[in-house]
C-alpha positions as CSV (number, residue, x, y, z in Angstrom):
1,X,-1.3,11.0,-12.0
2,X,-3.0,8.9,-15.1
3,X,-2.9,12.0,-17.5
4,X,0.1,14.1,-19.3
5,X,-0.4,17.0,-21.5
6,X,-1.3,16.0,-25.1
7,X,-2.9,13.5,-23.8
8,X,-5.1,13.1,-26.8
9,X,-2.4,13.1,-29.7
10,X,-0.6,10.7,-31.1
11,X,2.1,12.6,-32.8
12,X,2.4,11.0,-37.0
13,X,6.2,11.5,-36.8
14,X,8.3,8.6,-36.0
15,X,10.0,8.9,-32.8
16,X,10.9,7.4,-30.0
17,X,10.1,9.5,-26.5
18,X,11.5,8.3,-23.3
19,X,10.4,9.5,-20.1
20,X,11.7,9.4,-16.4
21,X,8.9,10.0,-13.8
22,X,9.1,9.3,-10.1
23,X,6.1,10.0,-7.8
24,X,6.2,10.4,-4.2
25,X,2.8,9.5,-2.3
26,X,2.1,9.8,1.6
27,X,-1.1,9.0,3.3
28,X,-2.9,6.8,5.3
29,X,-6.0,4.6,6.2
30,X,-7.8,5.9,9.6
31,X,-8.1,3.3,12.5
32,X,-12.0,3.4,11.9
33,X,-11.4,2.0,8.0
34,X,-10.8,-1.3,7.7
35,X,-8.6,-3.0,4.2
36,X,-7.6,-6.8,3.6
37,X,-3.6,-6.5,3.2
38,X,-0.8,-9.5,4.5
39,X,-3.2,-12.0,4.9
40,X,-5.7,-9.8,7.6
41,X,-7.8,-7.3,8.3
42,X,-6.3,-4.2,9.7
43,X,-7.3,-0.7,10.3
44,X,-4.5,2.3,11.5
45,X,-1.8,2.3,7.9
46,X,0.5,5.1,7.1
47,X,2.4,4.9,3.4
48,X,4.9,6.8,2.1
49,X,5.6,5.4,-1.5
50,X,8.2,6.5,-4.0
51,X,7.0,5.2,-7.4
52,X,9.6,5.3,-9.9
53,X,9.5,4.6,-13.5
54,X,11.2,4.3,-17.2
55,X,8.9,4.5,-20.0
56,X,9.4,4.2,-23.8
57,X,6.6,5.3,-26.5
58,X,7.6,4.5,-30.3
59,X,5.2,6.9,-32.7
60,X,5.1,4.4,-35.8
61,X,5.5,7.3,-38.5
62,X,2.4,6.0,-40.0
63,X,-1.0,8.3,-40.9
64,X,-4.2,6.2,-41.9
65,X,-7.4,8.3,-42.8
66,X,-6.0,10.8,-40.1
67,X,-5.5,8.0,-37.3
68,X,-1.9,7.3,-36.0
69,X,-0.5,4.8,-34.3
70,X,2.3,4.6,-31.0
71,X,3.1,1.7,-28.6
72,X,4.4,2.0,-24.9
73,X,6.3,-0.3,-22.3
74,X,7.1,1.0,-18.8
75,X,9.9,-0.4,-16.1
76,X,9.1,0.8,-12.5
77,X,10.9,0.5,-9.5
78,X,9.3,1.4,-6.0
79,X,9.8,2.2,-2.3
80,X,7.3,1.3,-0.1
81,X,7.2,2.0,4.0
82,X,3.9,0.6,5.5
83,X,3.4,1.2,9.2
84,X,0.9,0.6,11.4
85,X,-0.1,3.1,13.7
86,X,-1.9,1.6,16.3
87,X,1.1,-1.2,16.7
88,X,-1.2,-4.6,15.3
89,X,1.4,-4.9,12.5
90,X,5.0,-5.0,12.3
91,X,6.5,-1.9,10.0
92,X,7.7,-3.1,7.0
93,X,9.8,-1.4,3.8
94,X,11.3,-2.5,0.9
95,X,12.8,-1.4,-2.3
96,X,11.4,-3.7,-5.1
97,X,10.9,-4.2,-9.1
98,X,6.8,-3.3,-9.6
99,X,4.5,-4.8,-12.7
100,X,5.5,-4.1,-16.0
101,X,3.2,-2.8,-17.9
102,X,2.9,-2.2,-21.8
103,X,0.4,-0.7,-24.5
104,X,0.6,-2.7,-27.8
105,X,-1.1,0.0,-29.8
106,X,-2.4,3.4,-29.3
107,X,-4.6,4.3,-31.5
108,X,-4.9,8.6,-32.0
109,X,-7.4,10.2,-34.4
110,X,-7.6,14.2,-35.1
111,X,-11.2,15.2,-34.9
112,X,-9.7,18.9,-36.2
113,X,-6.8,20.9,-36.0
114,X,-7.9,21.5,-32.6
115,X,-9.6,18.5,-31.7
116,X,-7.6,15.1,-30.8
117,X,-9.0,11.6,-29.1
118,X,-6.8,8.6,-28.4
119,X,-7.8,5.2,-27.9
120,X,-5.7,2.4,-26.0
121,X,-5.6,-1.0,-23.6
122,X,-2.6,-0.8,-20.9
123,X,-1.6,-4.1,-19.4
124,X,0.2,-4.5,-16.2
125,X,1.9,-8.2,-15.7
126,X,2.2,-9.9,-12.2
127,X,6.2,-9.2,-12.7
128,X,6.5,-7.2,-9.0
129,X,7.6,-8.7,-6.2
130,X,4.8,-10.2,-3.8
131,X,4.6,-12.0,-0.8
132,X,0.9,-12.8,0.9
133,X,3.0,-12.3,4.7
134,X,4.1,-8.8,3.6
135,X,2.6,-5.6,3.8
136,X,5.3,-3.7,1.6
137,X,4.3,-5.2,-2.0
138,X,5.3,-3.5,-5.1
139,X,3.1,-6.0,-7.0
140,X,-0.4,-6.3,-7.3
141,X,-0.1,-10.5,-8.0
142,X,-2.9,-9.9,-11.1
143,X,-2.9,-8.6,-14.6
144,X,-4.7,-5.5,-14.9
145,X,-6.4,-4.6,-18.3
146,X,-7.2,-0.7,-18.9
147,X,-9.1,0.4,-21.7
148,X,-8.7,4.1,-21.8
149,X,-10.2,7.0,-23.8
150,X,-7.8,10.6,-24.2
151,X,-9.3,13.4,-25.4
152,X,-7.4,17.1,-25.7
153,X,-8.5,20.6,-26.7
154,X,-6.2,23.0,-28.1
155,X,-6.7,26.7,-28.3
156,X,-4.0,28.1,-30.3
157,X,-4.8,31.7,-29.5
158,X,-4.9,32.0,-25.8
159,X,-2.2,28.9,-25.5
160,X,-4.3,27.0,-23.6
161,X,-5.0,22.7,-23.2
162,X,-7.6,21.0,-22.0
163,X,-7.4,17.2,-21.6
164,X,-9.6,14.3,-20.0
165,X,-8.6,10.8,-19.5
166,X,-10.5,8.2,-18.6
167,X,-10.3,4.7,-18.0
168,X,-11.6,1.4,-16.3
169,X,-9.3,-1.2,-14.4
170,X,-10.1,-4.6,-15.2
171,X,-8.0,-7.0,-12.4
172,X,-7.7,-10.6,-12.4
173,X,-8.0,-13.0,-9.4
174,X,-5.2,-12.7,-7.1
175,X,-4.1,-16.6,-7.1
176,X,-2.2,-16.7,-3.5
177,X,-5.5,-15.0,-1.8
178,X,-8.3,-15.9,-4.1
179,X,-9.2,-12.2,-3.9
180,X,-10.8,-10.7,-7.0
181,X,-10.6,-6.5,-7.2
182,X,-14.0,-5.2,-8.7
183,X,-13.1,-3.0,-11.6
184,X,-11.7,0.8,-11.0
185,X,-13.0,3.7,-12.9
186,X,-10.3,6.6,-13.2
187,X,-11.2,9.5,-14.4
188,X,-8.3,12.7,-14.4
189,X,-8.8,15.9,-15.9
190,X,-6.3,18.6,-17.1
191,X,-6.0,22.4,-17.9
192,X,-3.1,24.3,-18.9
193,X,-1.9,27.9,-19.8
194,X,1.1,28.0,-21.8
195,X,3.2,31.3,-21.7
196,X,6.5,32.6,-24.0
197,X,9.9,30.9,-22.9
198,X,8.2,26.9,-22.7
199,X,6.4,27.7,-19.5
200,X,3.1,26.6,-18.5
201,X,1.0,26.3,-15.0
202,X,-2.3,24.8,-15.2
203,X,-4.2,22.1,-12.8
204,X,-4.8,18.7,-12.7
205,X,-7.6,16.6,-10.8
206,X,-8.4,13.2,-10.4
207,X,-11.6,10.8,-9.7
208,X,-11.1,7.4,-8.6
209,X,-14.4,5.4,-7.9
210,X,-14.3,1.4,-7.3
211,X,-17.7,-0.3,-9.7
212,X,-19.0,-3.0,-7.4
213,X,-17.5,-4.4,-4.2
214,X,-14.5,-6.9,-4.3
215,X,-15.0,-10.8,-3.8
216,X,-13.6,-13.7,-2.9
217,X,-11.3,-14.2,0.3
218,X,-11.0,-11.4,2.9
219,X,-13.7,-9.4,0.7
220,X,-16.3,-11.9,2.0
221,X,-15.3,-10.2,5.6
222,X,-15.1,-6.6,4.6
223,X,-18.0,-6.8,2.3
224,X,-16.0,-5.7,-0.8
225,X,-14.3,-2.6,0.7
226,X,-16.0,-0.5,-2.5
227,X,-14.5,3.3,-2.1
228,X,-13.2,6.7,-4.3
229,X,-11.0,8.9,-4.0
230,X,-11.0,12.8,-5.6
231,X,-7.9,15.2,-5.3
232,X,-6.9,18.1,-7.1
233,X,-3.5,20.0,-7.4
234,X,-1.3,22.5,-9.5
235,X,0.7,21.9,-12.3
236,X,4.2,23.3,-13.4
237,X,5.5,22.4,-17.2
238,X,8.5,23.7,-18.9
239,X,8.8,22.5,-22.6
240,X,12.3,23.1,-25.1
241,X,15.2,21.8,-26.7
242,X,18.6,20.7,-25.2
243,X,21.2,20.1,-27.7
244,X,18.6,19.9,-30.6
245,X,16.7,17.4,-28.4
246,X,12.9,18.2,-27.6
247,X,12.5,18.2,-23.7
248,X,9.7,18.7,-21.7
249,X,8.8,18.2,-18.0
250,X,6.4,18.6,-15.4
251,X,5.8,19.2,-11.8
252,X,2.4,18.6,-10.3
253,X,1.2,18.3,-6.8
254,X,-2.2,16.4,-6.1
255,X,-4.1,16.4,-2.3
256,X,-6.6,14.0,-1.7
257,X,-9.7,16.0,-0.5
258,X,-12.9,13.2,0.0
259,X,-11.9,9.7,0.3
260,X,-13.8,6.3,1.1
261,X,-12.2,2.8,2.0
262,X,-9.1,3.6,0.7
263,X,-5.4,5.6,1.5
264,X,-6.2,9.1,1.7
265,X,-2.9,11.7,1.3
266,X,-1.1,14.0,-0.7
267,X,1.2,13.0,-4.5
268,X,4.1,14.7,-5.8
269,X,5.1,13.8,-9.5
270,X,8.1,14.9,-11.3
271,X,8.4,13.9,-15.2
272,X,11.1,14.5,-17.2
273,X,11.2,12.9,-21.3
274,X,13.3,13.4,-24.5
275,X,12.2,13.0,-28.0
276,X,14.9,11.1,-30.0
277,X,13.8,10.7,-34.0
């Protein structure tokens, strides 16, 4: 869900692109995998998340030694409905404000016409509701720092992209729980076939693998709860103009297919954004 076509280019134009993206996740965590969450350890969880977001990305108009620039800042809202199956934990669900999160500068360089890598840090701030007694949380309660690498291929002649994004999840200590995440390493590929009329269908895939075991608080029970996940899915896109405004969106579908100490289901994303000069 990390990676959007073009995800290598930073467009030189100066623009502002707003985008509307909500993704629906379902899944759960067998009764023979154990997690720390509310304040326990529990095994049995079922999740069906509706993540919801606004984000902005301003392209500064500026080109330096064929590098240009962009910024981002993101407002998500999310659903969350957290049972557990084998009745140890009430259900809970709520409808709450998630981090914000925010890239100060994107940093895009074109290898060739063909050819485009981006470089960037993401932050997300503890702004998301929390509570240690709840299991529906929208916020993490840590700032997360990811320094992320984009690279795309273009082939002009057979309309086809192929991009790779890949970055590393550095978390902070969570202060309520003294529980520290170990860093997250999230790799998601992409490949796409455009056609005539806007349309395109590729695939996308994902790699999520934890570096290191968690400490500190419940981890010193589970023994750091280290897992991955990989899942793989289609992709729909559709990209042209509404009243002389760019529009482009996007309809994937991602199953989870091997998964370790952690959720394992099936994503649904649907993006929709608008370039305004």
């Amino acid at each position: 869900m990390q990676i959007a076509p073009y995800a290598g280019i930073v467009p030189p134009t100066d623009d502002w692109i707003v985008s509307v993206t909500s993704i629906y996740y379902e899944g759960s965590l067998g009764a023979s995998k154990t997690i720390p969450i509310a304040g326990t350890v529990t095994a049995g969880l079922d999740y069906h998340v509706s993540y919801n977001l606004i984000n902005a990305v301003k392209t500064w108009g500026i080109t330096a030694s064929g590098w240009n620039f962009a910024s981002s800042f993101g407002v998500p809202v999310q659903y969350t409905d957290v049972s557990s199956f084998h009745g140890r934990l009430p259900d809970d669900h709520a409808t709450q404000f998630a981090d914000l999160f925010f890239t100060p500068v994107v940093a895009g360089y074109h290898l060739t016409k063909t050819d485009h890598i981006a470089f960037s840090v993401q932050v997300y701030a503890p702004t998301g509701a929390y509570n240690t007694s709840n299991l529906a949380n929208a916020g993490q309660n840590t700032w997360t720092f990811t320094p992320t690498v984009a690279y795309t291929k273009l082939f002009p002649k057979q309309e086809i992209e192929l991009s790779v994004n890949y970055g590393v999840e550095f978390y902070t200590a969570n202060d309520d729980t003294h529980y520290h995440n170990a860093p997250v390493s999230v790799l998601d590929l992409l490949a796409l076939k455009r056609f005539k009329g806007g349309w395109g269908v590729g695939l996308v895939g994902g790699w999520i693998q934890q570096l290191g075991n968690d400490t500190g608080g419940l981890a010193n029970i589970t023994g750091g709860t280290s897992g991955h996940s990989l899942g793989i899915g289609p992709m729909v896109t559709w990209a042209g103009k509404v009243s002389k405004t760019p529009v482009s969106a996007s309809l994937r579908w991602v199953n989870e297919f091997d998964v370790s100490n952690r959720p394992k289901g099936n994503a649904v994303e649907l993006s929709v954004s608008a370039t305004f000069q």
